[in-house]
PyMOL commands that place a pseudoatom at each C-alpha (Angstrom):
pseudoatom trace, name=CA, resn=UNK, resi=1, chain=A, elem=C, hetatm=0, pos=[2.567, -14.202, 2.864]
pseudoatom trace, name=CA, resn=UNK, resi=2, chain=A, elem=C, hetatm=0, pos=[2.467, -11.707, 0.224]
pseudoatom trace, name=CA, resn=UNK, resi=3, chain=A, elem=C, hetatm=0, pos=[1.746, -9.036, 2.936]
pseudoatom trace, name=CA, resn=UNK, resi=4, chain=A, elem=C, hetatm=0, pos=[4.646, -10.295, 4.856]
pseudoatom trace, name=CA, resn=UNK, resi=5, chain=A, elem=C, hetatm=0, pos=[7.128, -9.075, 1.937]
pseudoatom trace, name=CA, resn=UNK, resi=6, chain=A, elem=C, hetatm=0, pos=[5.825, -6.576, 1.962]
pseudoatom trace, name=CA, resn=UNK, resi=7, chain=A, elem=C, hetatm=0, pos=[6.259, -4.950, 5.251]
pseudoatom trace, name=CA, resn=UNK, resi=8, chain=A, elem=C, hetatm=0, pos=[9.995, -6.103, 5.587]
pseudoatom trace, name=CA, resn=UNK, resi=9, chain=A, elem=C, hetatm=0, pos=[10.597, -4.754, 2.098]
pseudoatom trace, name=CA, resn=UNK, resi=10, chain=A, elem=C, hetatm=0, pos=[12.183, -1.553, 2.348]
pseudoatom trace, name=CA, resn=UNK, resi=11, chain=A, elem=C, hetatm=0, pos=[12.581, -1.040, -1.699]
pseudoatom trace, name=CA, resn=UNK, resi=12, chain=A, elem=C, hetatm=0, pos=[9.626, 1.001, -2.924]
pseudoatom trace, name=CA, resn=UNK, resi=13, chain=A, elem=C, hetatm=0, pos=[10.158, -0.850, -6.150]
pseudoatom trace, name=CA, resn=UNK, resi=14, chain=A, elem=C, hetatm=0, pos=[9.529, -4.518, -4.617]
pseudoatom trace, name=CA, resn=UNK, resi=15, chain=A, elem=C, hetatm=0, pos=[7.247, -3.158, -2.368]
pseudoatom trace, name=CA, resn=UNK, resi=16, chain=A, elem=C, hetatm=0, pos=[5.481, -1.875, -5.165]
pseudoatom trace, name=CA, resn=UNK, resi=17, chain=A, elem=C, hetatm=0, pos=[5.623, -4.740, -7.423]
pseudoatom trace, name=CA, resn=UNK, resi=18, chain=A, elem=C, hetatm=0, pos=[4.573, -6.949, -4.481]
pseudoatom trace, name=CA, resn=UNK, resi=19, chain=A, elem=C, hetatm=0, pos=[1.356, -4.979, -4.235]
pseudoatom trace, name=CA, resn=UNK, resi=20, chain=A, elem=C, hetatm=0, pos=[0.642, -5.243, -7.595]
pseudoatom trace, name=CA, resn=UNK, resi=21, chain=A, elem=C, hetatm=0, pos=[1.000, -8.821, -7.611]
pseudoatom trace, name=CA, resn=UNK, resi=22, chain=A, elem=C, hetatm=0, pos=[-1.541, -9.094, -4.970]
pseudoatom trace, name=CA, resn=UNK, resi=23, chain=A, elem=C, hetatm=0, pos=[-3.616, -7.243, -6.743]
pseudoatom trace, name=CA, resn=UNK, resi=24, chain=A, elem=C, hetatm=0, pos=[-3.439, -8.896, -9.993]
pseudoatom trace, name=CA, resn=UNK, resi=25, chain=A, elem=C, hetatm=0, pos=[-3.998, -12.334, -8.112]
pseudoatom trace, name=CA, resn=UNK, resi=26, chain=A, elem=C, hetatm=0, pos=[-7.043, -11.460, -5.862]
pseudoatom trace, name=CA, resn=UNK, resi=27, chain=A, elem=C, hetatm=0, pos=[-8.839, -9.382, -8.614]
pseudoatom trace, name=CA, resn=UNK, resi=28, chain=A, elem=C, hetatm=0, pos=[-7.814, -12.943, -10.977]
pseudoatom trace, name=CA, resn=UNK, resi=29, chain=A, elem=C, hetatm=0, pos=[-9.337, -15.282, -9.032]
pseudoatom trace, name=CA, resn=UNK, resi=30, chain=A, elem=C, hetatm=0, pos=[-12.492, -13.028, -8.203]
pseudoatom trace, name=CA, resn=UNK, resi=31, chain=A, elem=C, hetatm=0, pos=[-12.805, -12.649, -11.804]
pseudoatom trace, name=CA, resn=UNK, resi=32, chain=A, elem=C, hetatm=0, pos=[-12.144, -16.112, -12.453]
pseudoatom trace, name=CA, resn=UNK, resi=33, chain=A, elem=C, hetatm=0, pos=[-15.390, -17.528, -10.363]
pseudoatom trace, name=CA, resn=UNK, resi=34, chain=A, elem=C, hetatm=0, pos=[-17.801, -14.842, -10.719]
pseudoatom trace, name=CA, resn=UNK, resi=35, chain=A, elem=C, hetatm=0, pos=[-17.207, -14.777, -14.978]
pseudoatom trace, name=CA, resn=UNK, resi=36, chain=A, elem=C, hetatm=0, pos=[-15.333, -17.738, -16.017]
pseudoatom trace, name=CA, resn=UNK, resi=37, chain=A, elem=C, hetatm=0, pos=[-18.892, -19.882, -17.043]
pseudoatom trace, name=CA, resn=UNK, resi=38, chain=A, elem=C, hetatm=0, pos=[-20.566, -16.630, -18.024]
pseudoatom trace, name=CA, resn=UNK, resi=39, chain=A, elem=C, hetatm=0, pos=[-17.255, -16.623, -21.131]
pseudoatom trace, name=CA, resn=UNK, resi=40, chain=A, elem=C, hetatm=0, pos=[-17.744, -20.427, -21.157]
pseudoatom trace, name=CA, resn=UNK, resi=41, chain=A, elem=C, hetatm=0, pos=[-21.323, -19.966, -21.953]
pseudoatom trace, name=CA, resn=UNK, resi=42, chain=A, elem=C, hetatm=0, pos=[-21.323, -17.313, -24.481]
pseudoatom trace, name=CA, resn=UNK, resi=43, chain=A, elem=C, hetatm=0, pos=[-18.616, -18.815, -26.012]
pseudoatom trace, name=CA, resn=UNK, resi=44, chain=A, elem=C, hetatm=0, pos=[-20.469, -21.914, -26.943]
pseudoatom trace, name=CA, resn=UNK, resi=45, chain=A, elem=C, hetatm=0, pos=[-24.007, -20.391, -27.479]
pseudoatom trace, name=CA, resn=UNK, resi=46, chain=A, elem=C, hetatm=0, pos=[-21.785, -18.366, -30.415]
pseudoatom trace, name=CA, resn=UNK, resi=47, chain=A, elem=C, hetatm=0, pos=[-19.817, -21.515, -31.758]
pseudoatom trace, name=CA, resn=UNK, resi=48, chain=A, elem=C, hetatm=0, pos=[-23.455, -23.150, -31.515]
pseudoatom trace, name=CA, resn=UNK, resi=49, chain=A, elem=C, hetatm=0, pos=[-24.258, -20.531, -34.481]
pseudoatom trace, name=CA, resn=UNK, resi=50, chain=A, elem=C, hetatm=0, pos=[-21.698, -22.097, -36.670]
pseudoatom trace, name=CA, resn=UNK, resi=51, chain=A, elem=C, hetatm=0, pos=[-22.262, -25.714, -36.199]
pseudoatom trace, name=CA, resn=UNK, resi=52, chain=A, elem=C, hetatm=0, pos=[-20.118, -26.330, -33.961]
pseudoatom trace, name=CA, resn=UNK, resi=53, chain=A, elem=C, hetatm=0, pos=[-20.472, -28.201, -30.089]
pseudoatom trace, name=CA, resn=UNK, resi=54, chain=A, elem=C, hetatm=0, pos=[-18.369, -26.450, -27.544]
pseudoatom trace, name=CA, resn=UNK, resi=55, chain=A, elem=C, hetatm=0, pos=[-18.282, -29.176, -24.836]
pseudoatom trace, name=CA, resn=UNK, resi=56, chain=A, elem=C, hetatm=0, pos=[-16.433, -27.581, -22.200]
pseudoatom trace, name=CA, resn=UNK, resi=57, chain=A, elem=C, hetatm=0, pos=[-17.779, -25.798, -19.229]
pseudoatom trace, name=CA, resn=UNK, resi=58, chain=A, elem=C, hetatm=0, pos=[-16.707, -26.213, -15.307]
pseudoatom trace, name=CA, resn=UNK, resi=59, chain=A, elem=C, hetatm=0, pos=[-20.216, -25.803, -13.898]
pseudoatom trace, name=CA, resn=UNK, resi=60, chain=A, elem=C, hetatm=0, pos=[-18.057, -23.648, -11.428]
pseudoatom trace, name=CA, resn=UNK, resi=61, chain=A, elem=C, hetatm=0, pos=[-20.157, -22.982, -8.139]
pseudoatom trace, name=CA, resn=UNK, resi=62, chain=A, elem=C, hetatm=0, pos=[-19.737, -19.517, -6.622]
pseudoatom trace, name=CA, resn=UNK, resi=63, chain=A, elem=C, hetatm=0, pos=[-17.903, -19.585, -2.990]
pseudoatom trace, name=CA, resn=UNK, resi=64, chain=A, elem=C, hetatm=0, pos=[-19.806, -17.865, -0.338]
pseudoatom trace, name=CA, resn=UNK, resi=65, chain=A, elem=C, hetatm=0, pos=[-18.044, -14.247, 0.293]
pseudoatom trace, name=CA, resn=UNK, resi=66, chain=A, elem=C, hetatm=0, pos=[-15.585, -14.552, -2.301]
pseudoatom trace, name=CA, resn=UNK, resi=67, chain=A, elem=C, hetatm=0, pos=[-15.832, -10.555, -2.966]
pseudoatom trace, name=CA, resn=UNK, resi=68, chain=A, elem=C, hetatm=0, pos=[-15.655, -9.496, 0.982]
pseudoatom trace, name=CA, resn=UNK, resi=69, chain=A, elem=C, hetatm=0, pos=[-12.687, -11.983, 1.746]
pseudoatom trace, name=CA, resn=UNK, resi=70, chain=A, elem=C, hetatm=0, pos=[-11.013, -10.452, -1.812]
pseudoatom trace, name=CA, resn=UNK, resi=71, chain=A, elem=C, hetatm=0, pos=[-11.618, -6.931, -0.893]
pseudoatom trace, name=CA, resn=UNK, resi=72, chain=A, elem=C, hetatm=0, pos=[-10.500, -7.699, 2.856]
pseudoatom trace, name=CA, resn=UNK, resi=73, chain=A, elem=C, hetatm=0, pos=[-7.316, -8.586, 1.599]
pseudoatom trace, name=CA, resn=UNK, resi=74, chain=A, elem=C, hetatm=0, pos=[-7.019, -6.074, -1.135]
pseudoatom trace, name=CA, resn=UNK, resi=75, chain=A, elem=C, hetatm=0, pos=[-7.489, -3.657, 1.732]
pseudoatom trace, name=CA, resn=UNK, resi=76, chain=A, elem=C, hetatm=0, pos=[-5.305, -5.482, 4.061]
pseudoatom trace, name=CA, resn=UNK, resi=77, chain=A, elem=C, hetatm=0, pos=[-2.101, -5.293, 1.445]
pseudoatom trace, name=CA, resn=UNK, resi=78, chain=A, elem=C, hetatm=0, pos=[-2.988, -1.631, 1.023]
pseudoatom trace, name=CA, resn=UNK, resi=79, chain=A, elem=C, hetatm=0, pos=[-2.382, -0.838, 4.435]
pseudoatom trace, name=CA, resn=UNK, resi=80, chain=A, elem=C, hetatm=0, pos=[0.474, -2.943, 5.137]
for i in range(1, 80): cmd.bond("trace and resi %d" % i, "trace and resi %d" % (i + 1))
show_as sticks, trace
zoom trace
C-alpha cells in the first residue's frame, strides 16, 4: 500500500515523506506491543506510592514475529 506510493511517486519529497510514514507506523506499533504494559505497569506501581489505584492495563499478549514481519517491511519500503 504504502510501498505502492511509493514506487509510482516520482517527487523525492512524497517519496520521502511516504517512507517516513512507514517508518513511524511500523516502529509505533512494534513499540506499542512490546512496551505498552511495561508503561502501564510502572505507571501504576508509581501511582500505587501515592494512594492511588491505577485500574487500567490491556494485558496485551505479544504476537508471534512481530519484530521480523516489522523489520521485513521496514526493509521492504527501504528498497522500494
Amino acid at each position: 500500500m504504502i510501498a505502492r506510493a511509493i514506487h509510482r511517486s516520482t517527487d523525492p519529497r512524497r517519496r520521502l515523506s511516504l517512507v517516513a510514514l512507514s517508518l513511524v507506523s511500523n516502529l509505533g506499533v512494534l513499540g506499542f506491543f512490546k512496551y505498552f504494559d511495561f508503561f502501564t505497569s510502572s505507571v501504576a506501581r508509581l501511582l500505587s506510592l501515592f494512594g492511588e489505584v491505577h485500574p487500567f492495563t490491556l494485558e496485551i499478549l505479544l504476537p508471534v514475529g512481530i519484530a521480523f514481519y516489522t523489520f521485513q517491511s521496514i526493509s521492504y519500503v527501504v528498497d522500494v
